[in-house]
N, C-alpha and C positions, 0 to 999 in steps of 0.2 A: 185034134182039138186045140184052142188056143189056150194058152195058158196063164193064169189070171196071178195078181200078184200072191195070194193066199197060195202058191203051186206047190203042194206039201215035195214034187217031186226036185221045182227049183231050191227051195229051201234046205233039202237034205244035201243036195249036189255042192248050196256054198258053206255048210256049216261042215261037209266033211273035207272043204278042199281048205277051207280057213285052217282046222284044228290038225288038217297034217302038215302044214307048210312052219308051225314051231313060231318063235318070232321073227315077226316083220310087220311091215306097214302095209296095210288095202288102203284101197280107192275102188267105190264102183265103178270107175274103167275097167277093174280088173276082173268083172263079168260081164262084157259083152257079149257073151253067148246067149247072157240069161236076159228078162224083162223087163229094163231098170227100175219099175217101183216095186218087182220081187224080189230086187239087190236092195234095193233103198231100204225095205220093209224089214230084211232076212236082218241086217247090220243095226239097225236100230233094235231090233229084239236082242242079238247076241251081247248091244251095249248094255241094255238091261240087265240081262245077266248076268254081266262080269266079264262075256268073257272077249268081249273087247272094249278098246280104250278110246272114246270119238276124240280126235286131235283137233279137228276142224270138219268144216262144212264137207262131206264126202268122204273125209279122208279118219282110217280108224288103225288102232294100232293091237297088235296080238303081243302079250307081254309071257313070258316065260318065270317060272318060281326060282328063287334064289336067295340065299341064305339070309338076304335083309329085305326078303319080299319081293315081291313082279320087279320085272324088269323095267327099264324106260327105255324111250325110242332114243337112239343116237341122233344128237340135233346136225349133225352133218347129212343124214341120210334124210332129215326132213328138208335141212333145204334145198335139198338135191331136187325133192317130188316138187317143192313149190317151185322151181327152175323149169320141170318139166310142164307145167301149167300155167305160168306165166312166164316173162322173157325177166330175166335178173341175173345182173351180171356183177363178179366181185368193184369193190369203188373203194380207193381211198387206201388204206393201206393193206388192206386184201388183194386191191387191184395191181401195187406194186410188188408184193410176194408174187403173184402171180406170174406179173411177169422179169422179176429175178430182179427187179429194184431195190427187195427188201429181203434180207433173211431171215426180220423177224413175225411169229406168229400174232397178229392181232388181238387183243383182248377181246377188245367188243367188234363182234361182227358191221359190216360197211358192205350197202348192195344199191346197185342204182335200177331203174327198171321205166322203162315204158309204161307201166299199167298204174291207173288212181290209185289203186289200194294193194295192198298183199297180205295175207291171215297170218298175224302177229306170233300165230302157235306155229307156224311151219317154219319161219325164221327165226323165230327168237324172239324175247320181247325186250331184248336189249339193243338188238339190232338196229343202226342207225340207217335209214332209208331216202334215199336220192330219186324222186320219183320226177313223172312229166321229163323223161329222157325221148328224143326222137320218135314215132315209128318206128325210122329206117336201121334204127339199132337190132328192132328183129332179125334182118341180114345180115347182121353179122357173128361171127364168133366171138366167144367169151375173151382172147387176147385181143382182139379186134376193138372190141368194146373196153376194155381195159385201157389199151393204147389212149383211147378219145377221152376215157376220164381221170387219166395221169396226163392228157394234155389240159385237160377245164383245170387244174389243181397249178399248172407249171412246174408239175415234178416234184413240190413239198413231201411226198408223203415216201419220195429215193432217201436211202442210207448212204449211197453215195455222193461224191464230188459231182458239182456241176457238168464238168465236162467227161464224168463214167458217166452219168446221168444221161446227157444227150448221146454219146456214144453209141450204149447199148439200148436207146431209143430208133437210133437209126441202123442198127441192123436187126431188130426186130420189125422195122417197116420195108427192109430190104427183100424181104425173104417169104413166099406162096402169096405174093400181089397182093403182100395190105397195102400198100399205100393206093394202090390201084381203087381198090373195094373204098377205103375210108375216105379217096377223093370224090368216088361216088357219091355219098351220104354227105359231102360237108357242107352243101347249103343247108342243112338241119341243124347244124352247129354254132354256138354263137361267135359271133367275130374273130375274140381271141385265139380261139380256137380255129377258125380258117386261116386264120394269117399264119397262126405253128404251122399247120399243114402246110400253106405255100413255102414258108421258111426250108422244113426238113425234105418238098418235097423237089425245091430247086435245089439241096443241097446233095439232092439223089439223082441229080439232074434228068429231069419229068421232062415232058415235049414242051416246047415253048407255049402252043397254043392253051394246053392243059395249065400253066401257069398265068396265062393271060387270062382265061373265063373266070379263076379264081382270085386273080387280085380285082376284077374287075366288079368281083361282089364285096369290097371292102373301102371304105372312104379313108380316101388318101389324108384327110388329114389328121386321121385319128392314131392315138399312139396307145400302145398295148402293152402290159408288164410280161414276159414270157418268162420270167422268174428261174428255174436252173437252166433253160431254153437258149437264156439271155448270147450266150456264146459261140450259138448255131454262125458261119462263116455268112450267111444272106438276112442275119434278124434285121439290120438293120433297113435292106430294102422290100422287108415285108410289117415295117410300121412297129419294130420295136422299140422300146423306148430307153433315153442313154443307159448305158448298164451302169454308169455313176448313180444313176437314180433309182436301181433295181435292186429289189431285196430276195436275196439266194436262201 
């Protein structure tokens, strides 16, 4: 017999599989076995009652008792689920922690993302957001995607010297064919950004041809700040501009 969303049988199934997993975060993805408007229904009733906490649109949280009352959801563990549902990647000085630019922890969270919008309760509402990034950012990994928005910045958001700065720039593009992957995606990127890439990617010496398709998407007679970059050994024949006139 089908089973309608009132299924007294689906309902016992996710009120007993909620109340023994303790705290954590649902999402009805997390009953695809059951009916989705008998998950939809079951999780709006338990909100009711207390005994869960709706975070966002789908997404509800089971809190645990403790000596100054329920618990709260760890906001790293929400922006984890909003990562898994949208594409968001760390930016700015998340982005350089990330990738060993920065030792230090960020105050205020920094995410960049492909998607118009992203639900304010799953990242933060202090969270500063970097939206209308590529598509083609989907393909890529979270370092991957870092790399491309510590180049849009020119390294600003590095603790280190210009030149550790490009260093450990270019062996973090050395190493499981990023530069490979982010020369794919870089007509998405805007100019400055292509020109870095040709910069770090002739100075990893790329196949000629691969360096010709890509200066060949950039006008020659434009001149670009490439800001800690400025020092790369080819800035200046990928349209950087005098490092006298560059601000580090």
């Amino acid at each position: 017999m089908k089973r309608t969303a009132s299924n007294p049988k689906t309902s016992g199934v996710i009120r007993s599989r909620i109340k023994r997993s303790g705290e954590r975060l649902w999402r009805l993805d997390d009953f695809r076995d059951r009916p989705f408007p008998a998950v939809a229904q079951e999780f709006s009733r338990m909100a009711r009652k207390g005994d869960l906490q709706r975070i966002s649109k789908g997404v509800y949280y089971r809190a645990r008792p403790t000596s100054f009352g329920p618990s709260r959801p760890n906001p790293i563990a929400i922006r984890q689920l909003a990562q898994r549902t949208k594409s968001v990647f760390p930016s700015g000085a998340s982005a350089a922690n990330l990738l060993g630019l920065s030792t230090q922890t960020p105050k205020r969270g920094e995410v960049s993302t492909n998607s118009l919008s992203l639900p304010r309760k799953l990242i933060g509402p202090d969270t500063r957001i970097h939206a209308r990034r590529p598509e083609a950012w989907k393909e890529l990994s979270e370092i991957e995607a870092a790399i491309l928005d510590t180049l849009r910045n020119g390294g600003n958001a590095s603790e280190f010297s210009p030149a550790e700065t490009t260093s450990l720039l270019l062996k973090l593009l050395s190493k499981e064919h990023r530069l490979k992957k982010l020369l794919a995606v870089a007509k998405t990127e805007p100019p400055r950004v292509r020109a870095l890439l040709g910069a770090f990617a002739e100075t990893l010496e790329a196949s000629p041809s691969t360096l010709e398709k890509l200066r060949a998407t950039l006008n020659p007679s434009s001149r670009f700040n490439f800001g800690r970059f400025v020092g790369l050994p080819t800035a200046r024949k990928w349209l950087a501009r005098d490092p006298r006139h560059e601000t580090v």
